[in-house]
C-alpha positions as CSV (number, residue, x, y, z in Angstrom):
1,X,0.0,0.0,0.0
2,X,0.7,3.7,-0.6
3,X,2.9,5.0,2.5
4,X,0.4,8.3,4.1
5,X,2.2,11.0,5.3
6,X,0.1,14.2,4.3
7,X,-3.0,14.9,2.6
8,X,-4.8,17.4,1.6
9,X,-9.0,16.7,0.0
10,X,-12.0,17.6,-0.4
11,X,-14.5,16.9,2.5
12,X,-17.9,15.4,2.2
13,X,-20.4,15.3,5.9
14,X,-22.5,11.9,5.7
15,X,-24.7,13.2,8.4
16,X,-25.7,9.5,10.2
17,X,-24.4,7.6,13.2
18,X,-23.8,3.7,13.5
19,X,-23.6,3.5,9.6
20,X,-22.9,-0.1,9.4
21,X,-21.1,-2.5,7.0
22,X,-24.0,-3.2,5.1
23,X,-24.7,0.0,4.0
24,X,-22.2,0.8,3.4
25,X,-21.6,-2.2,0.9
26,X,-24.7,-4.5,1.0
27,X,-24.2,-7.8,1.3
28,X,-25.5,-8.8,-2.3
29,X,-22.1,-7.3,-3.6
30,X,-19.8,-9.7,-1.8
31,X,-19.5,-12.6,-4.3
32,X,-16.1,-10.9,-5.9
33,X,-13.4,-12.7,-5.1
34,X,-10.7,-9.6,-5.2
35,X,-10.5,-6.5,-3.8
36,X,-11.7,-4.4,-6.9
37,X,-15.2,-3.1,-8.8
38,X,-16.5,-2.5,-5.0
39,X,-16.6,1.3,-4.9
40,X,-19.4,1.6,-7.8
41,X,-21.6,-0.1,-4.9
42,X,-20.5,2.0,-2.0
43,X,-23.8,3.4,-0.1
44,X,-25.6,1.4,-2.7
45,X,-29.0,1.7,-1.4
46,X,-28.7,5.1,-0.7
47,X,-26.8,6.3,-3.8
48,X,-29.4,4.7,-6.0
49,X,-33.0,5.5,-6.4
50,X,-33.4,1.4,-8.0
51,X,-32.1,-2.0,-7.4
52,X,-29.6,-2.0,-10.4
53,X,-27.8,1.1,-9.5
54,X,-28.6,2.6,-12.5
55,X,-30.5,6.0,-11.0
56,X,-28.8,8.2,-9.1
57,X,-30.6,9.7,-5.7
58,X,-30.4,13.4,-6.1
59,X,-30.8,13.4,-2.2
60,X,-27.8,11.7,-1.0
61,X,-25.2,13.9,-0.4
62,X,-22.3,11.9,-2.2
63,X,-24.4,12.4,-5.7
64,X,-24.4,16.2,-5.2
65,X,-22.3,17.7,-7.3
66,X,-20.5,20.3,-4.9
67,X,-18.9,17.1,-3.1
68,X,-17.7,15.0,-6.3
69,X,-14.1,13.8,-6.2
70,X,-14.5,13.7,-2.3
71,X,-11.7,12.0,-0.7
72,X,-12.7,12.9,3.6
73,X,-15.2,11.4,5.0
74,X,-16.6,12.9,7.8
75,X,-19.3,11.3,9.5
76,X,-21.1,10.8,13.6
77,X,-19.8,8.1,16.1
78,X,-20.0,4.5,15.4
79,X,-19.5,3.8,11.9
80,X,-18.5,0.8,10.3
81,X,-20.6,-1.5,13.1
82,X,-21.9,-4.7,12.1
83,X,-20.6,-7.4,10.2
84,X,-16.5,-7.8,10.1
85,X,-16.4,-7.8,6.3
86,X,-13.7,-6.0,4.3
87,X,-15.4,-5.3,1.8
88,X,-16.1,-2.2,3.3
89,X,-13.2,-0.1,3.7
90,X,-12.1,-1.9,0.2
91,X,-15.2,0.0,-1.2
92,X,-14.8,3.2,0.1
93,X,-10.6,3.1,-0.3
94,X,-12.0,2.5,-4.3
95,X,-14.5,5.0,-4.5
96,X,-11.5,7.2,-3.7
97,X,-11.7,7.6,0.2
98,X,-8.2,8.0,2.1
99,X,-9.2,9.5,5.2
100,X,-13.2,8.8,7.7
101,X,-13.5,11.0,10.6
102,X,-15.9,9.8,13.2
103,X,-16.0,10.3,16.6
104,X,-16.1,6.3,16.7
105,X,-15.4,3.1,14.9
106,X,-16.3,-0.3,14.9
107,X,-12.9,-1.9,15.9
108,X,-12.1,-4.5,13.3
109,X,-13.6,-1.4,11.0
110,X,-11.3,0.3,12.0
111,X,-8.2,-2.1,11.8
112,X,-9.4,-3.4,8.4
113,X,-9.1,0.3,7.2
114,X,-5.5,0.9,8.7
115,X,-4.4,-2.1,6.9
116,X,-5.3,-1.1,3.5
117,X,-3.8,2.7,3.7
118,X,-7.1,4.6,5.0
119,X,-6.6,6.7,8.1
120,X,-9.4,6.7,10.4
121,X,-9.3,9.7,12.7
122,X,-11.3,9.6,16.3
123,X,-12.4,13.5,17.2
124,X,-14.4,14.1,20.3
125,X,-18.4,14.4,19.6
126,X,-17.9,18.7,19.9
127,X,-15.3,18.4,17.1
128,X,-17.1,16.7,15.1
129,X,-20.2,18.7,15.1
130,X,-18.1,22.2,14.6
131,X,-16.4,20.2,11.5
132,X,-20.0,19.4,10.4
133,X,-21.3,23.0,11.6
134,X,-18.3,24.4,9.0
135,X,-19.0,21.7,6.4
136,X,-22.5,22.2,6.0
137,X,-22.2,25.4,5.2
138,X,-20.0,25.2,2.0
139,X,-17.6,22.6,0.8
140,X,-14.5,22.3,2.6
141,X,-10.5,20.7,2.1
142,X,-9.2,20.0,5.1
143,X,-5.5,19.3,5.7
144,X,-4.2,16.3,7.3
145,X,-0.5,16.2,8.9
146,X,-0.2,12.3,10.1
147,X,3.4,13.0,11.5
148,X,2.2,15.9,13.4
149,X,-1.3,14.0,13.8
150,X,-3.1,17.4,13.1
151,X,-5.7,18.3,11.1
152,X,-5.8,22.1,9.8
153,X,-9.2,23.7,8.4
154,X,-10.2,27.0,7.6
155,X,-11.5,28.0,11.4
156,X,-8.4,26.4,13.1
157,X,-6.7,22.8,14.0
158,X,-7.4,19.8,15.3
159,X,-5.2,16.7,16.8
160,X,-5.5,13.3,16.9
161,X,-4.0,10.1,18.5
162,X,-2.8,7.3,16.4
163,X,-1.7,4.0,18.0
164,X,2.4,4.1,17.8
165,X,2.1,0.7,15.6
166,X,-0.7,1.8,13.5
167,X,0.7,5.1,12.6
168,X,4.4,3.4,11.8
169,X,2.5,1.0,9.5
170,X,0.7,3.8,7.3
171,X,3.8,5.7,7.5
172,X,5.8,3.0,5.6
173,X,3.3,2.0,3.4
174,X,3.2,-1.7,5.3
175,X,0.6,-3.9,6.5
176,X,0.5,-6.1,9.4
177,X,1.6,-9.1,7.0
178,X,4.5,-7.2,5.4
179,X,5.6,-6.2,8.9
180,X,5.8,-9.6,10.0
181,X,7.8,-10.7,6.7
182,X,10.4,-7.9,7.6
183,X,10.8,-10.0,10.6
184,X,11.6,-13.2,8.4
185,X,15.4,-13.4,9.5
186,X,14.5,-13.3,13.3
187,X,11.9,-15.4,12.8
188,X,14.1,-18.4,11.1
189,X,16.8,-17.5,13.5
190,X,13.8,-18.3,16.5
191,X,13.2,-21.4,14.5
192,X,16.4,-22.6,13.8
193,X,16.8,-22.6,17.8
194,X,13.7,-25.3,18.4
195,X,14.2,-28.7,18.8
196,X,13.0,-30.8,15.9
197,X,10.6,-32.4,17.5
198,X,8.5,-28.8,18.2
């Protein structure tokens, strides 16, 4: 994955707590067996006025054309609950997604989305609502600094906490599999050590 040290996009409010995996990528969309073609079904039911996703839903705020090319998510505590599937942070990472600001995740949400390049940022509740106070009123790019692990809008800036591990892994582009294969020459060394019989 793509290392994350700053970035600077355009910010889109999805106004809803305890958005969960499923709608944010309904289950009928699973059957892929890789991680692509998942973002034209992010929000499906509410991006889509019909089954087929054919009909856009003027209403939803992702449709409206202020907020296309939107790469922030900002959005109210809870979100990505339910189910532990992937699929999720795989479609919003490929509808163009790199950073979700709540003021709470699911926690394998959350993981999943570290371990694919997304940073998920945890604000406290009265952040959140003067980012959506600000955001609501006309579109907004916010600046995100992971090394200083602030973000910087128009009416001032904001920090965040990053677990030490987490933030070294999007840092160096690595997940938690290519950490542990950096490891490969302790771990043989550990191994060489055993007894046979172990």
């Amino acid at each position: 994955m793509d290392k994350f040290t700053e970035y600077k996009g355009l910010v889109v409010p999805l106004d809803a707590a305890n958005v969960d995996t499923d709608q944010i990528i309904p289950k009928q969309f699973l059957q892929k067996t890789t991680r692509v073609g998942f973002g034209q079904h992010l929000f499906h039911d509410w991006r889509y006025s019909d089954a087929a996703g054919t009909k856009n839903n003027s209403a939803f705020i992702l449709n409206k054309p202020e907020y296309q090319g939107a790469s922030i998510l900002l959005t109210r505590e809870n979100f990505g609950c339910g189910s532990s599937r992937e699929h999720a942070p795989w479609a919003l990472q490929e509808y163009g997604f790199k950073v979700i600001i709540a003021s709470s995740f699911a926690d394998i949400f959350y993981a999943n989305c570290i371990n694919i390049g997304i940073l998920p940022i945890i604000l406290p509740e009265e952040v959140i609502e003067t980012l959506f106070q600000q955001s609501q009123k006309k579109p907004q790019h916010f600046h995100v600094n992971l090394a200083e692990n602030v973000i910087s809008t128009d009416i001032g800036n904001y920090h965040f906490k990053l677990d030490s591990f987490q933030q070294y892994c999007l840092e160096n582009g690595i997940d938690s599999v290519g950490w542990t294969l950096n490891k490969l020459d302790k771990i043989k060394a550990y191994e060489d050590k055993m007894p046979a019989w172990q």
